[in-house]
C-alpha positions as CSV (number, residue, x, y, z in Angstrom):
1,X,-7.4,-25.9,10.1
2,X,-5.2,-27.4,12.4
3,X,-1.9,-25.9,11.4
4,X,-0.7,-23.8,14.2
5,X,2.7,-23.0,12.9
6,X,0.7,-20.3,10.6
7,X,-1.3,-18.3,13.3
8,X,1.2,-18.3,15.7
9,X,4.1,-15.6,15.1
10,X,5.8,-17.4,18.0
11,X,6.5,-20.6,17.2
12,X,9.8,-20.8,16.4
13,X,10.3,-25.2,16.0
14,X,12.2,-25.6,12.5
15,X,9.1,-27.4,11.4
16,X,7.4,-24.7,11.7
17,X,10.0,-22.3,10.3
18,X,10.6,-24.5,7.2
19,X,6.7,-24.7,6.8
20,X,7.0,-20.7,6.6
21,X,9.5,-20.7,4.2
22,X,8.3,-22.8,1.8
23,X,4.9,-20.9,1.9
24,X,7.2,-17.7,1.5
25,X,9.2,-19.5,-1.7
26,X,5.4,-20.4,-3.2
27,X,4.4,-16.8,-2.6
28,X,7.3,-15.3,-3.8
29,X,8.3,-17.7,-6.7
30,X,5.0,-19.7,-7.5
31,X,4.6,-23.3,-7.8
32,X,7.4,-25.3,-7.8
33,X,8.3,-29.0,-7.8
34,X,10.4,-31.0,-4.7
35,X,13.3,-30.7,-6.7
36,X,13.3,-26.4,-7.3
37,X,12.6,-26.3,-3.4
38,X,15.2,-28.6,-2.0
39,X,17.7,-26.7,-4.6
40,X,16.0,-23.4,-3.4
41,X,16.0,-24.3,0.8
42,X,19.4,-26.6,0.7
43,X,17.3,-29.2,2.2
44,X,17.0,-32.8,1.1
45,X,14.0,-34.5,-0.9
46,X,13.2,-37.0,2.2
47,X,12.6,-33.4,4.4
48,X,10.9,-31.0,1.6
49,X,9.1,-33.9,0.8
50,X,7.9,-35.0,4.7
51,X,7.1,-30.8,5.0
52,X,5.2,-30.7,2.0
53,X,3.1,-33.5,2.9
54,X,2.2,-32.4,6.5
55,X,1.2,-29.0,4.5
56,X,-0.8,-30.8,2.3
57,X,-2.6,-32.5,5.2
58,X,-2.9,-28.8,6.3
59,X,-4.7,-27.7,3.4
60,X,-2.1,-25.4,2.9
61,X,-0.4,-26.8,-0.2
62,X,-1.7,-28.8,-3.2
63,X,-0.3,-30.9,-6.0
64,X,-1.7,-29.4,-8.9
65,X,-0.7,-32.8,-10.6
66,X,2.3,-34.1,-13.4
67,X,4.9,-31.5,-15.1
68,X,5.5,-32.0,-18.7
69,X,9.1,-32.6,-19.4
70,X,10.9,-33.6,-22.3
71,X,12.1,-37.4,-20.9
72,X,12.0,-39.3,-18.2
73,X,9.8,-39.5,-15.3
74,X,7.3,-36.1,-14.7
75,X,7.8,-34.4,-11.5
76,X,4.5,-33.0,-9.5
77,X,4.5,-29.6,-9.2
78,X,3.0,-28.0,-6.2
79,X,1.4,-24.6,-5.5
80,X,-0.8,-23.0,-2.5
81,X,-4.1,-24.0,-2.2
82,X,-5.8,-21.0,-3.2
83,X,-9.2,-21.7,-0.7
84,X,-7.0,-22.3,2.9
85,X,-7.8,-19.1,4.0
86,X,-8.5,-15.4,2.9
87,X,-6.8,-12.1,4.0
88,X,-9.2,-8.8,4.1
89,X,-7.7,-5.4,3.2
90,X,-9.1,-1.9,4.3
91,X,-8.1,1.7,2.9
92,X,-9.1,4.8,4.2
93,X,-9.3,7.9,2.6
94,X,-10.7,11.7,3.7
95,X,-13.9,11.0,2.3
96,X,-14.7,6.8,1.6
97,X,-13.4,3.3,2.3
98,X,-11.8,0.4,-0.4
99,X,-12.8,-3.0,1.0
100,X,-11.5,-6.3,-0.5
101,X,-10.1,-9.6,-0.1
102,X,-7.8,-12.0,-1.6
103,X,-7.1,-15.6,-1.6
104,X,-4.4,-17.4,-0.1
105,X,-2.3,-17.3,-3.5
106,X,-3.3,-13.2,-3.5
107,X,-5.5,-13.2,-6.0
108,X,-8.4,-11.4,-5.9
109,X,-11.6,-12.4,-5.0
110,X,-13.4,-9.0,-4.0
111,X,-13.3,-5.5,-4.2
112,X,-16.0,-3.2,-2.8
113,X,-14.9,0.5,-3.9
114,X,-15.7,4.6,-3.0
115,X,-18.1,2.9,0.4
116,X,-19.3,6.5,1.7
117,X,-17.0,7.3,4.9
118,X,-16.0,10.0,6.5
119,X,-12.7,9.8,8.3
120,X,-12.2,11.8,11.9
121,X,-10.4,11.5,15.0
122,X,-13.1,10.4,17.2
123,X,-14.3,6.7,18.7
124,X,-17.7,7.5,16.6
125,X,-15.7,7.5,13.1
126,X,-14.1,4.6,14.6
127,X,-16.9,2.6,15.5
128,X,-18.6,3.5,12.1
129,X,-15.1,1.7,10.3
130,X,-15.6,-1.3,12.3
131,X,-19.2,-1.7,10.8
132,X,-18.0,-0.9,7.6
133,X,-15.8,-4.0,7.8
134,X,-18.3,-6.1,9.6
135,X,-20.3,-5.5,7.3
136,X,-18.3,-6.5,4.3
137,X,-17.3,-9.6,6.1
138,X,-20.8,-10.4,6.7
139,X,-21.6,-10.2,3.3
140,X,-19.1,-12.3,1.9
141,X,-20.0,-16.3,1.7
142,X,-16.7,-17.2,3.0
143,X,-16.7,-19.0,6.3
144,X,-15.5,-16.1,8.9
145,X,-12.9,-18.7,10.2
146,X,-11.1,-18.6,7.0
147,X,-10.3,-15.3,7.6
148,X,-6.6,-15.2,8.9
149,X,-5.9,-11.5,8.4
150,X,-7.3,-8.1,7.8
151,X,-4.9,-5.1,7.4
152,X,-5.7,-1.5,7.8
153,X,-4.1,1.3,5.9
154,X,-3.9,4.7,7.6
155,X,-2.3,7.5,6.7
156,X,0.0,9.5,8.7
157,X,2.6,7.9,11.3
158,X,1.8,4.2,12.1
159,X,3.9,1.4,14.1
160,X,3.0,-1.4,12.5
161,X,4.9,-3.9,15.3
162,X,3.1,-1.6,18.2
163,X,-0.3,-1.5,16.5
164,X,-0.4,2.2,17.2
165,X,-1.2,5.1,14.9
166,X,-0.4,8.5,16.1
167,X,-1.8,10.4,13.3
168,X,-5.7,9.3,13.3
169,X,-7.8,6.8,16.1
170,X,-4.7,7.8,18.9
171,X,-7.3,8.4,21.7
172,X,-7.4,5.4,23.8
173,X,-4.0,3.3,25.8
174,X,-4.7,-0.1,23.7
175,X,-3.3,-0.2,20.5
176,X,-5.8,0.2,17.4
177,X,-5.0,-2.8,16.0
178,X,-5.8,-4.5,19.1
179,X,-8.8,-2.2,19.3
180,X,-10.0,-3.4,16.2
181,X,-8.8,-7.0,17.1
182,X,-11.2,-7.1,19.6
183,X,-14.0,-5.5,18.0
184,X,-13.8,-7.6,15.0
185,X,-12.9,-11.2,16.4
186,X,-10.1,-11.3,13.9
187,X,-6.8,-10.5,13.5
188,X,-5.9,-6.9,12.6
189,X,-2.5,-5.5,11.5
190,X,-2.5,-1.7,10.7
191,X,0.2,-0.4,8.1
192,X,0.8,3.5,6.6
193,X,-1.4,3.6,3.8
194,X,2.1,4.6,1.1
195,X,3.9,1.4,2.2
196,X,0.9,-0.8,2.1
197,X,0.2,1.1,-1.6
198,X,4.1,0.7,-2.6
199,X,3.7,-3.1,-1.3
200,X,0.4,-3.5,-3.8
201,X,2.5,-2.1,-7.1
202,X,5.6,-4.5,-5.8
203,X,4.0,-7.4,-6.0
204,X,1.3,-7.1,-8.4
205,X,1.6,-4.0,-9.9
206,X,4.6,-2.3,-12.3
207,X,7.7,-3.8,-10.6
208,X,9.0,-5.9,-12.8
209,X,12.4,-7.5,-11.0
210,X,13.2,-3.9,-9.5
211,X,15.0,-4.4,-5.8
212,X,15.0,-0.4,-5.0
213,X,12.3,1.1,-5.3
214,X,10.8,4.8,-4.5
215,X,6.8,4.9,-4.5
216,X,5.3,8.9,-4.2
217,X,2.0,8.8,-3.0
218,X,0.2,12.3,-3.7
219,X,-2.9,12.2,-2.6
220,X,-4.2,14.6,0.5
221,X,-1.3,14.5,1.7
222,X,1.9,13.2,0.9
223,X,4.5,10.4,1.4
224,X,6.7,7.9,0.1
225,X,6.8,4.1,0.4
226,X,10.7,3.1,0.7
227,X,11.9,-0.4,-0.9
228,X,15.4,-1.4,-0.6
229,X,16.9,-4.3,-1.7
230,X,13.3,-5.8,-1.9
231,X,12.3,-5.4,1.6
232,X,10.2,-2.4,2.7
233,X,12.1,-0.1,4.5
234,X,10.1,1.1,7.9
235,X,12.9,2.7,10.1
236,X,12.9,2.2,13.7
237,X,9.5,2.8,14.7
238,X,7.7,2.7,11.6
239,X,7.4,5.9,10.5
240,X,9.8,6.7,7.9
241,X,8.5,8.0,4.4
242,X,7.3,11.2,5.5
243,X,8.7,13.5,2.8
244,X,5.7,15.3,2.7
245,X,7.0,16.9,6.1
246,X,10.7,17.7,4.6
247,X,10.9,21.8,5.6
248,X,11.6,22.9,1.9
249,X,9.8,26.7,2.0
250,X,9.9,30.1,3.6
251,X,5.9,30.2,3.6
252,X,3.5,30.8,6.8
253,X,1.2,27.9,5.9
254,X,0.5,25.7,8.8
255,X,1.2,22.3,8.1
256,X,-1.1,19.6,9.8
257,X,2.2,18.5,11.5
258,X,2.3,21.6,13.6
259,X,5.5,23.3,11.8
260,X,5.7,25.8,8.4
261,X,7.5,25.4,5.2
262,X,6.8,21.3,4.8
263,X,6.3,20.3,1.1
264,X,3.2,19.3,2.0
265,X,2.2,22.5,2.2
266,X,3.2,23.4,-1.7
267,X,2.9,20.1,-3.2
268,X,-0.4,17.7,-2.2
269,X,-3.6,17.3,-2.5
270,X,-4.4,19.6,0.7
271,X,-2.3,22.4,-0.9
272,X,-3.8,21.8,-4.4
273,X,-7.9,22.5,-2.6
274,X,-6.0,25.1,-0.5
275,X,-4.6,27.4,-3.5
276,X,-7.9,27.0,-6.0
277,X,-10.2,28.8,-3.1
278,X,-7.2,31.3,-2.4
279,X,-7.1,31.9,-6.2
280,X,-10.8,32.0,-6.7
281,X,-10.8,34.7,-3.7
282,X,-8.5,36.9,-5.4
283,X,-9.9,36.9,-9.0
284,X,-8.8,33.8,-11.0
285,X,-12.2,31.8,-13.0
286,X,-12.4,28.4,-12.6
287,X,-15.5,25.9,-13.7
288,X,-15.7,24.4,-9.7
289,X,-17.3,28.7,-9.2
290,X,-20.3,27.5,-8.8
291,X,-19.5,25.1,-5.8
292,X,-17.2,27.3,-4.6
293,X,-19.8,30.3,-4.1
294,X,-22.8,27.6,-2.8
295,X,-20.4,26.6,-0.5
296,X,-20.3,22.9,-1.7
297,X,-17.5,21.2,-0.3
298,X,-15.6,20.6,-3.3
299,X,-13.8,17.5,-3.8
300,X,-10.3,16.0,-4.9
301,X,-12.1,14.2,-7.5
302,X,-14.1,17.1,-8.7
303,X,-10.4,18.8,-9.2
304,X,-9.5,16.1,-10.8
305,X,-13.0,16.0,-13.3
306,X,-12.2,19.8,-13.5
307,X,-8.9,19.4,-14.8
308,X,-9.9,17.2,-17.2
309,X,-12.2,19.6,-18.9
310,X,-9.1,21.6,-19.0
311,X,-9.6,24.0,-16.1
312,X,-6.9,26.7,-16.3
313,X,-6.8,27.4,-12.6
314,X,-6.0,23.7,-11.5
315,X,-3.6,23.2,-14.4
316,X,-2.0,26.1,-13.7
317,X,-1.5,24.9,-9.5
318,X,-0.6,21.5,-10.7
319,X,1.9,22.8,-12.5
320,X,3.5,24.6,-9.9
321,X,3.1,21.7,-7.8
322,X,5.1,19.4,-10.2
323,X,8.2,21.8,-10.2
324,X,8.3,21.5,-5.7
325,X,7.5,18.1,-5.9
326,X,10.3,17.0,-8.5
327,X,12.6,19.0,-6.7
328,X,11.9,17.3,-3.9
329,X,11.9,13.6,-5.7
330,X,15.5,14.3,-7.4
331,X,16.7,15.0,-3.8
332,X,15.5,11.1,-2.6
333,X,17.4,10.2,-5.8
334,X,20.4,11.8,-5.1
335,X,20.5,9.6,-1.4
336,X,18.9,6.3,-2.6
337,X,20.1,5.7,-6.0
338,X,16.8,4.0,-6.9
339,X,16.3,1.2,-10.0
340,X,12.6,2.6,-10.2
341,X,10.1,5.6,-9.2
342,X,6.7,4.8,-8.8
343,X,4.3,7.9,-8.9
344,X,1.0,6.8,-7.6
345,X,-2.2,8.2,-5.4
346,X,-5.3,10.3,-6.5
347,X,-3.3,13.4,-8.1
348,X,-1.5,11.1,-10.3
349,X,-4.7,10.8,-12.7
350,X,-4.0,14.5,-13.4
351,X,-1.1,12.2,-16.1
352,X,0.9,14.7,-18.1
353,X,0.0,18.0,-16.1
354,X,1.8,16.7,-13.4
355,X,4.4,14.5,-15.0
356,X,6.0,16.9,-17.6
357,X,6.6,19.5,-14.6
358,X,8.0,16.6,-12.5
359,X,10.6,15.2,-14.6
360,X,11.3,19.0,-15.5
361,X,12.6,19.3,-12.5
362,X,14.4,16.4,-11.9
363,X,16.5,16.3,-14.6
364,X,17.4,20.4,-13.6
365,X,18.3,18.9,-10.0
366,X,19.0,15.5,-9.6
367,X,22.9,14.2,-10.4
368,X,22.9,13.3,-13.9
369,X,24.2,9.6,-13.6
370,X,21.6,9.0,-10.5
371,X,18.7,10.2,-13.0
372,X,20.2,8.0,-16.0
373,X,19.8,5.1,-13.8
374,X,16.5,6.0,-12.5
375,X,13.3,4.4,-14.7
376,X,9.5,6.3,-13.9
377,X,6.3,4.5,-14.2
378,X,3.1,5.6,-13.0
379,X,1.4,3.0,-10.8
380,X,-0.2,0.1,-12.5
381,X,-3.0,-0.6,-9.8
382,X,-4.1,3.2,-9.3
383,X,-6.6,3.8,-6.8
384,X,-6.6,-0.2,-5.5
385,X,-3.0,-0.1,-4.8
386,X,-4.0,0.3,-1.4
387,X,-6.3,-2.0,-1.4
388,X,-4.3,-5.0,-2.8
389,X,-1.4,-3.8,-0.6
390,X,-3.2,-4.2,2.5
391,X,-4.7,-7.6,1.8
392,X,-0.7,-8.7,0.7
393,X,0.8,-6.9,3.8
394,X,-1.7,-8.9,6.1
395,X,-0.9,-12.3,4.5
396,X,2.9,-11.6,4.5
397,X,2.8,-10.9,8.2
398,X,0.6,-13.2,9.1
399,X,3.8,-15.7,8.0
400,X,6.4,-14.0,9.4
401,X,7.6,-13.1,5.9
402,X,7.9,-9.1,6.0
């Protein structure tokens, strides 16, 4: 491909810049004809028309042929050429790695799921990620040069315009993405795993026209990916969305920020494995005993299995957990007014255990017309909302569009 303008974040001709918008309409909208586009960019048919061409020559856009109409002469309707180029998507959890990639329209081409990973801060964790990805890549029977992208979730606090995360990998001067850049001979952008997973559910998930949008990711930890009048809402150096770290209790558990009292500490996956051994140690039964006495290492998703099988113990936490947590979501209602509330992340398959709790609680504390004008949905892409939000992520800021 010859088509600079897309690779290059600094080109700023208008060629170039109209080029990116009407990928960005395509992306946003889908296919449209001349007409829509001129109508939608204020630009004349002899310039959308010359622009779409030169894209065509790019590979970039193709005429997927004749609309139907009900007179006169049919207008072509164009779209993006779903084989120009592929964007890779990683997610990292405690414990495993999602893998995937998408096409340049976003859809899906593959997903490799629960790849056996261990995530630490040290350069051999790091180095065992980077072969985890080559080897995907490898794998795949898609040219490596059609590989524009590939974004990296992490969890914790991540500059996505620096390339640095300060939560995990933060042991060398070069940014990680430009660590992994180099390492993996494409490029990288890295994002915070709850924005990348509130992207994911925006564009292909539950959102359904909704500009302002709250998602709650409750997983180990937890966070909250921040959507405001479409756009996703970063602050100045990327690290906004930390509720999990909002001081809401008079306890003396350490937080793995350093201070005491964060929600985190009450309402998250982390607390949740927390509470079960301290409850187990002081006399409550629970079916993950057995584990628990071997001294297996007992899992999120073996919490989850338990509750399932209706584990008093871990319904009776969750529980608990639902009550801090909603008090804590009718608070961001109260300051952001959202359309829609996205509850998403691994403790989210615990379904009504969790919810009824939740919305307990925020109707007892949010302001009655905020909560009226609130809707809730859990998230519609689960445990690949990650996933499909870092491969969408990586395309959208490969164009300059995000």
């Amino acid at each position: 491909m010859t088509a600079k303008f897309l690779l290059s974040s600094e080109d700023s001709s208008r060629n170039a810049l109209l080029k990116k918008k009407i990928i960005h309409h395509y992306v946003a909208n889908g296919d449209a004809t001349i007409a829509e586009l001129c109508k939608e960019m204020n630009l004349s048919i002899p310039t959308v028309t010359k622009l779409i061409g030169e894209l065509q020559e790019d590979g970039y856009i193709v005429d997927f042929g004749k609309q139907e109409t009900n007179g006169g002469r049919k207008p072509s309707i164009y779209g993006l050429n779903p084989t120009s180029g592929y964007f890779v998507g990683v997610d990292l959890f405690r414990d495993k790695i999602n893998l995937g990639i998408v096409d340049f329209k976003g859809d899906k081409v593959c997903i490799e799921e629960n790849i056996p990973y261990i995530l630490e801060n040290t350069p051999a964790a790091l180095e065992q990620l980077c072969l985890r990805i080559e080897s995907f890549i490898t794998q795949l029977t898609i040219p490596r040069e059609k590989i524009l992208a590939v974004g990296v979730n992490i969890s914790g606090r991540v500059n996505p315009i620096s390339g640095y995360s300060y939560s995990i990998f933060y042991f060398q001067e070069k940014p990680l993405a430009q660590i992994l850049e180099e390492r993996l001979r494409l490029k990288v952008y890295i994002e915070n795993d709850t924005r990348a997973m509130a992207y994911g559910e925006y564009m292909q998930g539950v959102v359904k026209g909704e500009k302002n949008i709250l998602f709650i990711n409750m997983s180990w930890g937890l966070g909250i990916g921040i959507i405001i009048d479409g756009k996703i809402y970063y602050g100045k150096s990327g690290f906004s969305g930390e509720l999990g770290h909002f001081c809401m209790f008079d306890n003396e558990v350490l937080c793995h920020c350093g201070k005491k009292g964060c929600l985190e500490t009450e309402a998250s996956g982390s607390a949740l494995h927390r509470k079960i051994y301290e409850r187990y140690k002081e006399g409550s039964s629970t079916i993950l005993a057995p584990k628990i006495d071997k001294g297996d290492p007992v899992t999120l998703t073996e919490i989850m299995e338990a509750l399932q099988k209706e584990d008093v113990l871990s319904i009776e936490i969750l529980e608990q957990m639902g009550v801090n947590l909603g008090k804590g979501i009718a608070g961001l209602m109260n300051i952001f007014n959202p359309e829609l509330v996205i509850l998403g992340g691994t403790l989210f398959h615990a379904d009504e255990y969790l919810l009824l709790p939740i919305k307990s609680a925020i109707r007892k504390y949010s302001l009655n017309l905020v909560s009226q004008d609130t809707e809730f949905k859990l998230s519609k892409l689960r445990e690949r909302a990650g996933i499909i939000g870092a491969c969408l992520l990586s395309r959208s800021k490969l164009l300059g569009i995000i």
